[in-house]
LODRENDREN-361933 format. One record per residue: x, y, z of N, C-alpha, C, O in turn. Coordinates in steps of 0.02 Angstrom, whole numbers, plus 32768, in hexadecimal, padded with zeros to 4 digits. Example, Ala and Ser with C-alpha at 12.3 -4.5 7.8 and 13.67 -1.06 7.14 Angstrom:
! residues 2
R  n_c1  n_c2  n_c3  ca_c1  ca_c2  ca_c3  c_c1  c_c2  c_c3  o_c1  o_c2  o_c3
R  8294  7EE4  8186   8267   7F1F   8186  8294  7F5B  8186  82C8  7F5A  81A7
R  8282  7F90  8162   82AC   7FCB   8165  8285  8002  818A  829E  8039  8192
! end
This chain:
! residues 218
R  n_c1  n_c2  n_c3  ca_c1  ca_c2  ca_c3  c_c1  c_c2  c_c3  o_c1  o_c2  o_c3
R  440A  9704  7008   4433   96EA   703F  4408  96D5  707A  441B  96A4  709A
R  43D1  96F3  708D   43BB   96F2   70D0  4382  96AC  70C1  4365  9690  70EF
R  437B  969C  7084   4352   9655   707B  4378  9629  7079  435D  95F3  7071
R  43C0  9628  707D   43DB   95ED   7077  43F6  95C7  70B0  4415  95E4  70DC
R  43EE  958B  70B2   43E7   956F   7101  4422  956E  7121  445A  9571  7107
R  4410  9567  716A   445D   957F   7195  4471  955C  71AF  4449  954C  71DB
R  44B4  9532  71B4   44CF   94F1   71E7  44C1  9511  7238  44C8  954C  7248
R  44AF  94E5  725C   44B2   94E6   72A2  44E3  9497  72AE  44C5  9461  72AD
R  452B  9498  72B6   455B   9484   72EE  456B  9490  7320  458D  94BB  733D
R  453D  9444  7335   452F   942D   7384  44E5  9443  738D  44D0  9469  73B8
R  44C0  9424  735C   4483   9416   7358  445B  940D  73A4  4437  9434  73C2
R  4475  93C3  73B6   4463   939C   73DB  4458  93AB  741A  4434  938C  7441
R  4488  93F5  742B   4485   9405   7477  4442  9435  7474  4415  9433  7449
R  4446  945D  74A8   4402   9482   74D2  440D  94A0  74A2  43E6  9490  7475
R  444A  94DE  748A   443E   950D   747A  4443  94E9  7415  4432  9511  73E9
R  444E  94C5  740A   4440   94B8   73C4  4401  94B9  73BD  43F1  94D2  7387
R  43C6  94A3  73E8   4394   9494   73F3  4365  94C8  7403  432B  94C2  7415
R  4390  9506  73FA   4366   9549   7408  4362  9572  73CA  4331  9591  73B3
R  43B1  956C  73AE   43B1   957F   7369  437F  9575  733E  4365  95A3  731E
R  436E  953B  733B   435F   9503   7309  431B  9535  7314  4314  9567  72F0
R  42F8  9528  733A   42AD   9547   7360  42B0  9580  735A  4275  9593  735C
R  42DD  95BC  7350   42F6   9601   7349  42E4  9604  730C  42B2  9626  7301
R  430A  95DF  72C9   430D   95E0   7285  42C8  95C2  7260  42B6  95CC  7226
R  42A7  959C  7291   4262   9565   7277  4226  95AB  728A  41F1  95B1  726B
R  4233  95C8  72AC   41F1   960B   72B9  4206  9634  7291  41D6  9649  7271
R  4244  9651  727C   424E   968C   7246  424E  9656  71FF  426A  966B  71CD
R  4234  9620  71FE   422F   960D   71B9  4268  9602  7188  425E  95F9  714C
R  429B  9603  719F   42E7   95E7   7198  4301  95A7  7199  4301  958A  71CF
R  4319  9588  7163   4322   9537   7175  4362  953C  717E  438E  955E  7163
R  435D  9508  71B7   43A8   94FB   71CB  43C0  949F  71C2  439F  946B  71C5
R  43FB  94AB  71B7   4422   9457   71B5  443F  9443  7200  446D  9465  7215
R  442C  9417  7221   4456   941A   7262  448F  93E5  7260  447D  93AA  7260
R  44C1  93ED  725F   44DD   93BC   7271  4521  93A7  72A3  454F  93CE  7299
R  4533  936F  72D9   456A   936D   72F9  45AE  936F  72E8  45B3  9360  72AC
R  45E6  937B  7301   4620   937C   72F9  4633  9339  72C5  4654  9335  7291
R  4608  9302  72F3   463D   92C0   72BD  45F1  92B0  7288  45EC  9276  7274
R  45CB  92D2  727A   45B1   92CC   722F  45C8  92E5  71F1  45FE  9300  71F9
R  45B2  92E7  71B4   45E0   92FE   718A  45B4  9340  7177  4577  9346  7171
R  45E7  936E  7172   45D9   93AF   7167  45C5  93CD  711A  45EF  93CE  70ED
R  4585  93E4  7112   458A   93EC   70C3  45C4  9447  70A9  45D4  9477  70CB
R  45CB  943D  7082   45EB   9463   7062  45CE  94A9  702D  45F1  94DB  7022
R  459E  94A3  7019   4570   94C8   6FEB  4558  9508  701F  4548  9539  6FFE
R  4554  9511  7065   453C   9544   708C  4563  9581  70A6  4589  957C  70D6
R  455E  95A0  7095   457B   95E5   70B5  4584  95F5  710C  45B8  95FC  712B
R  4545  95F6  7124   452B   960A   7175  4539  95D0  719A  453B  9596  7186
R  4540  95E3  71CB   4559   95A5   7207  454D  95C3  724C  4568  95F9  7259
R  4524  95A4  727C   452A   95BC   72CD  454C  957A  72DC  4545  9543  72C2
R  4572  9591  730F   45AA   9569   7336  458B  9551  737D  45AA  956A  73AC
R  455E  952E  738E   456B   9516   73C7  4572  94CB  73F3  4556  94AE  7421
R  45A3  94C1  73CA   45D8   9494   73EC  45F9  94BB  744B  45F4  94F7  7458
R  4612  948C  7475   4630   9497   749F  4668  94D8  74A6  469A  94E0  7482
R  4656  94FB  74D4   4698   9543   74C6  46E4  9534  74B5  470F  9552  7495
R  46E3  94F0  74DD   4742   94DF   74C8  4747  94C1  7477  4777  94AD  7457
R  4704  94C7  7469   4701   94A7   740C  46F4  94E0  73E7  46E4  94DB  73AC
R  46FA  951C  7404   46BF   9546   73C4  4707  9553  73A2  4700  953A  736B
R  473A  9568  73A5   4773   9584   7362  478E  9541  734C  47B2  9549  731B
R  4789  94FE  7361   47A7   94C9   733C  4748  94D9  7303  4748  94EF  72CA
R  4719  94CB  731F   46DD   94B8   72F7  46E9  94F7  72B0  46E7  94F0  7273
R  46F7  9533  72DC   470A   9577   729E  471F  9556  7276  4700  9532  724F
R  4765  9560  727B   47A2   9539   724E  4792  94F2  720B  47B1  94DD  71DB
R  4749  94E1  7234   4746   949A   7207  4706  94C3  71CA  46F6  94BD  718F
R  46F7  94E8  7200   46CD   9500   71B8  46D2  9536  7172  46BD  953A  7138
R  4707  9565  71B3   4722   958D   7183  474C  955C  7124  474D  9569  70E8
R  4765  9524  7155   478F   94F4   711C  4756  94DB  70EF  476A  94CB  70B7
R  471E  94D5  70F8   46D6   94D6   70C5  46B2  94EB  70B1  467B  94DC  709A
R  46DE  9524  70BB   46CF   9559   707A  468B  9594  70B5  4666  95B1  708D
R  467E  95A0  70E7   463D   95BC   70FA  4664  960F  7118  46A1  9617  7116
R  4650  9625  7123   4656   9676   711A  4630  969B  7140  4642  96D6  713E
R  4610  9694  7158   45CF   96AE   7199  45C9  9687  71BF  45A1  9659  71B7
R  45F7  9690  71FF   45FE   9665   7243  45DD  9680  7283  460E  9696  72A1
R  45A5  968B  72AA   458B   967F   72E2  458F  9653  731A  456D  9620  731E
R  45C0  966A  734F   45E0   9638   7371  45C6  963F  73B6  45B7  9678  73C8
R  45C1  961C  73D6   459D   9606   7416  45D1  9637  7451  460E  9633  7455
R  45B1  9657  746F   45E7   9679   74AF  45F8  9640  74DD  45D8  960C  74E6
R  462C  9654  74F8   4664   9686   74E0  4686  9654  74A3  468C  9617  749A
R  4695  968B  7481   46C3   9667   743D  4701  964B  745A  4710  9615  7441
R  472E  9663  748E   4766   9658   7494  4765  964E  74C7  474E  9674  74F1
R  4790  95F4  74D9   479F   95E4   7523  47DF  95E2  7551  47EC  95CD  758A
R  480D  960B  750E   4857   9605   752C  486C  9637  74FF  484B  964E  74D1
R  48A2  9645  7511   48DA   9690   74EE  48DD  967D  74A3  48CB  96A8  747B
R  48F1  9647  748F   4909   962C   745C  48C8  9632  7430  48D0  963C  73F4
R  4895  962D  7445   4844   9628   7414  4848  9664  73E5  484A  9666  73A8
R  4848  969B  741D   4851   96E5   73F2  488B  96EC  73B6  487D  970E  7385
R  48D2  96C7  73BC   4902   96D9   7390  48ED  96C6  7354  4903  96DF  7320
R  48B5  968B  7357   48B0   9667   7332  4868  9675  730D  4855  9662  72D5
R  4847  969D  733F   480E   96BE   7301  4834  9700  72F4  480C  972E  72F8
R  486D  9714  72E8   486C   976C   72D6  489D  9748  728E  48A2  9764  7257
R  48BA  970D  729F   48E9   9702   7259  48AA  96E1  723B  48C9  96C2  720F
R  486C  96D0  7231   483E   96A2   7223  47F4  96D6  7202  47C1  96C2  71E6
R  480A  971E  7214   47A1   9745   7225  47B7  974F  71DD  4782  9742  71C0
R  47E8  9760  71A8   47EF   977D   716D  47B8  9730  7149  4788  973C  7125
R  47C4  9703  7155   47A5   96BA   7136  4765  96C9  7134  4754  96D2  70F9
R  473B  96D0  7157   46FB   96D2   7163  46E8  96FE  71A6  470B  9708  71D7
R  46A1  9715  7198   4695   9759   71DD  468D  9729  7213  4684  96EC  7214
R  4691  9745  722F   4690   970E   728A  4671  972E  72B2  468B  9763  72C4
R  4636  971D  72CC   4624   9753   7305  4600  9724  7348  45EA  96EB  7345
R  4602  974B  737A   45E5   9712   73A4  458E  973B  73DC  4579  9770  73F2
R  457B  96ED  73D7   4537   96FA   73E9  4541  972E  7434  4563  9725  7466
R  4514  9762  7421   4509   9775   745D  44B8  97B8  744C  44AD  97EE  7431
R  4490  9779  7478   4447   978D   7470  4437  97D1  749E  441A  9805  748D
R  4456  97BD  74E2   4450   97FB   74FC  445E  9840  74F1  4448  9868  751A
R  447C  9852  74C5   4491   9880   74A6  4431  98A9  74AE  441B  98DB  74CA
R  441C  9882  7491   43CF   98A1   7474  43A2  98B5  74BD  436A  98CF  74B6
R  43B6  98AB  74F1   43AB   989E   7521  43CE  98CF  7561  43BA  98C1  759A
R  43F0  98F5  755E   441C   9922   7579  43F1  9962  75AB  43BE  997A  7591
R  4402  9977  75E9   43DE   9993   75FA  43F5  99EE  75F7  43D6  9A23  75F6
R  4445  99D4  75F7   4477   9A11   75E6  448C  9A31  761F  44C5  9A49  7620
R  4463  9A35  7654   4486   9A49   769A  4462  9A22  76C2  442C  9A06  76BC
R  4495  9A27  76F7   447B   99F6   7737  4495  99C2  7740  44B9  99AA  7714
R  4489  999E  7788   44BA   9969   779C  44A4  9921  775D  447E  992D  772E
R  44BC  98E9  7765   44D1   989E   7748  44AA  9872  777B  44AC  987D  77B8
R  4490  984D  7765   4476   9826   77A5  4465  97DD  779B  4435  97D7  7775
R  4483  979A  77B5   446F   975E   7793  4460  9738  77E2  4486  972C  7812
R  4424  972E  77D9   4431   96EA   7819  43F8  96B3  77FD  43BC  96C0  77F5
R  4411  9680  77F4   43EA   9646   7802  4421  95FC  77FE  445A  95F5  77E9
R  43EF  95CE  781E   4421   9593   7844  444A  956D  780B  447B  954C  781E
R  443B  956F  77C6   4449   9563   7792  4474  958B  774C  444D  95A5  7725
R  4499  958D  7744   44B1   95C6   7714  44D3  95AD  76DD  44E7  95C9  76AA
R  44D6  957A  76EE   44EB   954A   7698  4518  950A  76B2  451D  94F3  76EB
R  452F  94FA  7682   455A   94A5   7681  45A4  94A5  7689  45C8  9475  7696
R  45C0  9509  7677   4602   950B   7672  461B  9532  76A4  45FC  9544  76D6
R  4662  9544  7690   4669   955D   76D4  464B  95A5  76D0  4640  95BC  7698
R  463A  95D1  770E   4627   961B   7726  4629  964D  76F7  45FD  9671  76DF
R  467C  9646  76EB   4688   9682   768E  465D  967F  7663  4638  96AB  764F
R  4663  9632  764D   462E   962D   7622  45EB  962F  761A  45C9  9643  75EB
R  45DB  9616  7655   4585   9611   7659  4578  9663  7653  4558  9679  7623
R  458F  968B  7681   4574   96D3   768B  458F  970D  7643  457F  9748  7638
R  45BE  96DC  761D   45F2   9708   7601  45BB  9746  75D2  45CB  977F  75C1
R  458C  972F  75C9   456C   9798   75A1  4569  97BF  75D7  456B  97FC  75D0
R  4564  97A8  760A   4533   97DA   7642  457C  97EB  7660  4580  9828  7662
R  4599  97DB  766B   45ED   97FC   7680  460F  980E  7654  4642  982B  7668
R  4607  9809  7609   4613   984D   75C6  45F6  986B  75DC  4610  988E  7608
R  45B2  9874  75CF   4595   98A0   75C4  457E  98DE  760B  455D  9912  760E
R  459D  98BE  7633   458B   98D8   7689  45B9  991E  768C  45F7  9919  7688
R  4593  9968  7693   45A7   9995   769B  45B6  99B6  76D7  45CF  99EE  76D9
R  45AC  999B  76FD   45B5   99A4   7751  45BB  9967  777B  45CF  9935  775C
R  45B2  9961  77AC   45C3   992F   77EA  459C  98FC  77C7  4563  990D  77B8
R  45B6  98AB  77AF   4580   987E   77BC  4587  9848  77F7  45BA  9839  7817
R  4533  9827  77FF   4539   980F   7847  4523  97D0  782E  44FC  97E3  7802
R  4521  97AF  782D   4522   9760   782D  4522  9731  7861  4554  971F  7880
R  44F2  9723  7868   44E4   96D9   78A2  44D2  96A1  7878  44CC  96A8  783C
R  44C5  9654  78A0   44A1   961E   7861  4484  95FF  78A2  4497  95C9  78B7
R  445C  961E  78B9   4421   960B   78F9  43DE  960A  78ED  43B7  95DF  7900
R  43CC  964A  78C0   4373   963F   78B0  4366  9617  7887  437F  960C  7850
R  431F  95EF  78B5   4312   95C2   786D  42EB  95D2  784E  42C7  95AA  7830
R  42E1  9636  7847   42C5   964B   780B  42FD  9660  77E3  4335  9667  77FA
R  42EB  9669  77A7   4316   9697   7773  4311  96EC  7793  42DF  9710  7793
R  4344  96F8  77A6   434D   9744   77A5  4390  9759  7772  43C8  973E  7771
R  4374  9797  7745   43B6   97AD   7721  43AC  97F5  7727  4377  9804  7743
R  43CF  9825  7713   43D4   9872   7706  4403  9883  76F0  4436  9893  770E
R  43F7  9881  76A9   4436   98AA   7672  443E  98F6  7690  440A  9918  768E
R  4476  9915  76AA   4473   9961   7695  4443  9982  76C1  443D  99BA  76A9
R  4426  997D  76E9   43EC   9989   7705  439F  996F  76E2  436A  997D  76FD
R  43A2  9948  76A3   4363   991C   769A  434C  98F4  76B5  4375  98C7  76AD
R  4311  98D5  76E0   42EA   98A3   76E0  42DA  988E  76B3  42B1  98A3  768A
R  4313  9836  76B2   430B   9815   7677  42DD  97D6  767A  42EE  97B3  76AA
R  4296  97B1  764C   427B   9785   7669  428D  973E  7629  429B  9740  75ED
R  4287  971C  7646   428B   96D2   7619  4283  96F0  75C8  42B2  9707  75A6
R  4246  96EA  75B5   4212   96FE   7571  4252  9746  7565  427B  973D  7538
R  4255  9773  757F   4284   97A8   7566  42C2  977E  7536  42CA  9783  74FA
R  42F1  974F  756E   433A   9738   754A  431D  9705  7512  434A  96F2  74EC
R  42D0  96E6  7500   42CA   96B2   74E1  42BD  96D4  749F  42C4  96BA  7468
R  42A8  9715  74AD   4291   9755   7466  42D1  975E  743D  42DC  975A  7401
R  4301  9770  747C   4346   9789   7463  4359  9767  7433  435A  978B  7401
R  436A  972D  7427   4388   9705   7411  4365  9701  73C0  4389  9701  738F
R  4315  96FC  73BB   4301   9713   737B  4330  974E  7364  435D  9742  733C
R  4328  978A  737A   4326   97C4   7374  4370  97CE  735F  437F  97F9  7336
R  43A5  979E  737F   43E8   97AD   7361  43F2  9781  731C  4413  9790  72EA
R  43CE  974A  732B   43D2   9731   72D9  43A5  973C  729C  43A4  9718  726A
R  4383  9773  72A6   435E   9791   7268  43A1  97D1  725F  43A9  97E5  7226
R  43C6  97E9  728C   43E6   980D   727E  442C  97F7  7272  4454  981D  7256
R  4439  97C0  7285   4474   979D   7263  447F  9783  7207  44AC  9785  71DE
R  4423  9765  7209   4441   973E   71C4  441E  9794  718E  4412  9794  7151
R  4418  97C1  71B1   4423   97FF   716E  4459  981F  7177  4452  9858  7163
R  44A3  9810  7197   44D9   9830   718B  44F0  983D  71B6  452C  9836  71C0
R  44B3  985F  71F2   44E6   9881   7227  44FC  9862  725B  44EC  982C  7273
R  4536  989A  7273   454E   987C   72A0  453C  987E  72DE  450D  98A1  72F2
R  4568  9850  730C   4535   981E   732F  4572  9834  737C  4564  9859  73AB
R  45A5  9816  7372   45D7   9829   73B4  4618  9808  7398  4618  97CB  7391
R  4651  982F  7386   467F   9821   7356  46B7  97F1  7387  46AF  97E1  73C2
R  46EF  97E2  735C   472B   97B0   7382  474E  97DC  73B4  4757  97BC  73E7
R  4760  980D  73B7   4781   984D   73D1  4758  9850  741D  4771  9851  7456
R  4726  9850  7410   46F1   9857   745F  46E4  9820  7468  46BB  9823  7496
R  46EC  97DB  7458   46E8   97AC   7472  4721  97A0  749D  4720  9785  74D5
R  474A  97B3  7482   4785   97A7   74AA  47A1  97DA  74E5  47D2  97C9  7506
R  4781  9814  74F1   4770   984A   7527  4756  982B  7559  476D  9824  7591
R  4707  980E  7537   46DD   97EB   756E  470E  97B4  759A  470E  97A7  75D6
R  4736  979B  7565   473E   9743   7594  4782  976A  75BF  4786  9761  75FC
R  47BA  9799  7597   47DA   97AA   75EB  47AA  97D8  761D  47C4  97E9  7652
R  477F  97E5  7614   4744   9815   7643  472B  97CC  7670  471D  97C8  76AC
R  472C  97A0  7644   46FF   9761   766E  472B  973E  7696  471B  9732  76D0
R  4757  972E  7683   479A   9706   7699  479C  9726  76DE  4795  9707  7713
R  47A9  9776  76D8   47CC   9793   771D  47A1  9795  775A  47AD  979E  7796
R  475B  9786  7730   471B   979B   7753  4714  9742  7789  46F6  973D  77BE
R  4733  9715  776C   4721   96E0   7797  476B  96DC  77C0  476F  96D4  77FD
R  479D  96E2  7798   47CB   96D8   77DD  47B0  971B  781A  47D2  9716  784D
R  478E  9741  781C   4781   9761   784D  475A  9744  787E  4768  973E  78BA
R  4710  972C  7850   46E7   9719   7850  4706  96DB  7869  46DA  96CB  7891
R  4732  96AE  786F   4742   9675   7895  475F  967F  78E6  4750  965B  7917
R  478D  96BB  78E5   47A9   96DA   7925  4777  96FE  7950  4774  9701  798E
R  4750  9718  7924   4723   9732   7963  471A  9707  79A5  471B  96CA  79AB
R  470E  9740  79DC   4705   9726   7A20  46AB  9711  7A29  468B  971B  79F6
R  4695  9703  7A4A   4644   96EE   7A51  4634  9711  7A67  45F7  970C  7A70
R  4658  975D  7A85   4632   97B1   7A93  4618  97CA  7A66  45E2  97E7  7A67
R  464D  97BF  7A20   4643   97DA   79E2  45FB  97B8  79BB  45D0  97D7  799C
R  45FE  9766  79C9   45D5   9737   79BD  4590  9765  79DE  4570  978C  79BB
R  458A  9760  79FC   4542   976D   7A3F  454D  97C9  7A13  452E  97B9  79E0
R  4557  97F2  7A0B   455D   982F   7A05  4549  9831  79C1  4523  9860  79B7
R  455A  9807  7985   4529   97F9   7946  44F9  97EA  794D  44CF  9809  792C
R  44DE  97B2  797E   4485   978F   7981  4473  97C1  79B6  443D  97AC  79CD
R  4483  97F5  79D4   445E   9830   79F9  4445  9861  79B7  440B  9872  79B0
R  4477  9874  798C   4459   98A1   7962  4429  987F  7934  43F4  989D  792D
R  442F  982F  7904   4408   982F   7900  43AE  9822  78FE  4381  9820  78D4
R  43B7  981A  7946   4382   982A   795F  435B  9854  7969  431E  9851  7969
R  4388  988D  7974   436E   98D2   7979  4354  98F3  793C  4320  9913  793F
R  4378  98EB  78FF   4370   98FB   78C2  4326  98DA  78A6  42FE  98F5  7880
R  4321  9897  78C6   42EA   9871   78BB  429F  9887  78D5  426A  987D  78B7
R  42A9  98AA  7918   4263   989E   7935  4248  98E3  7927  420E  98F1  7936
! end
């Protein structure tokens, strides 16, 4: 199983483009291909990263071709309806969704994200492991234009999250599991509630996150 090559859908974006480079160093061939190419049929394994409002239509198309080992791009689910639809759907094929940080966990201690950049989508999403996985207060700014992160109380650096990502797919394509449909769907109402807050906040609250972390920093 673990020699036989793995679809990456949604090749073309950043993170297809990491896979691909993930699977080409562990010596793993992979097939990449987009939504409107034609999909082969003969493969078992599949990573999903197509757009979050595509990953359970992209499921759905593959599950129907026959594939059975699904790795899906976080967050798996972008609306209520996603979940109904992987719990009548996980008996088809295992479903699990990427989450590298896992390997990466500090286990106690505050959450910490600031830099001016945090992705292309909205807040939930961009931050969505680090607000699963956040066991206490997290603080979030998008002002430094360094990378600052802290899982749990970890100091996390670039090269750390770029390891991770090997490290969950040597442990994905031998079986295990990875972060199931059940906690994906924890995380995204954990994430959801976390930005309507995260939108109301006052700019005391604002200024009272980039005080701590700073402090945490120096």
């Amino acid at each position: 199983m673990v020699n036989e090559p793995i679809l990456i859908l949604g090749s073309k974006g950043n993170m297809g483009k990491r896979y691909k480079a993930c699977l080409d160093y562990m010596s793993i061939k992979s097939i990449g291909v987009d939504r409107e190419d034609q999909i082969p049929r003969n493969l078992r394994r599949a990573i999903i990263c197509t757009p979050s409002n595509m990953h359970t239509v992209s499921a759905d198309q593959l599950i129907e071709l026959g594939y059975k080992d699904l790795l899906i791009e976080k967050p798996i689910f972008n609306k209520e309806c996603d979940f109904e639809w992987g719990l009548k759907n996980e008996h088809l094929a295992r479903m699990q969704m990427v989450n590298n940080y896992r390997y990466l966990d500090g286990y106690s201690g505050e959450t910490i994200y600031d830099y001016y950049h945090a992705g292309n989508e909205e807040p939930w999403e961009n931050l969505f492991q680090l607000i699963g996985m956040a066991k206490e207060t997290f603080y979030y700014s998008n002002k430094s234009p360094i990378w600052i992160c802290v899982l749990n109380g970890r100091k996390l650096t670039l090269e750390d999250v770029q390891r991770s990502y090997v490290e969950m797919l040597a442990h994905w394509v031998k079986g295990h599991e990875i972060r199931s449909i059940s906690d994906a769907y924890e995380w995204y109402k954990k994430a959801k509630l976390w930005q309507l807050k995260w939108q109301s906040d006052s700019k005391q609250e604002s200024a009272q996150n980039d005080s701590q972390i700073r402090s945490f920093m120096s």
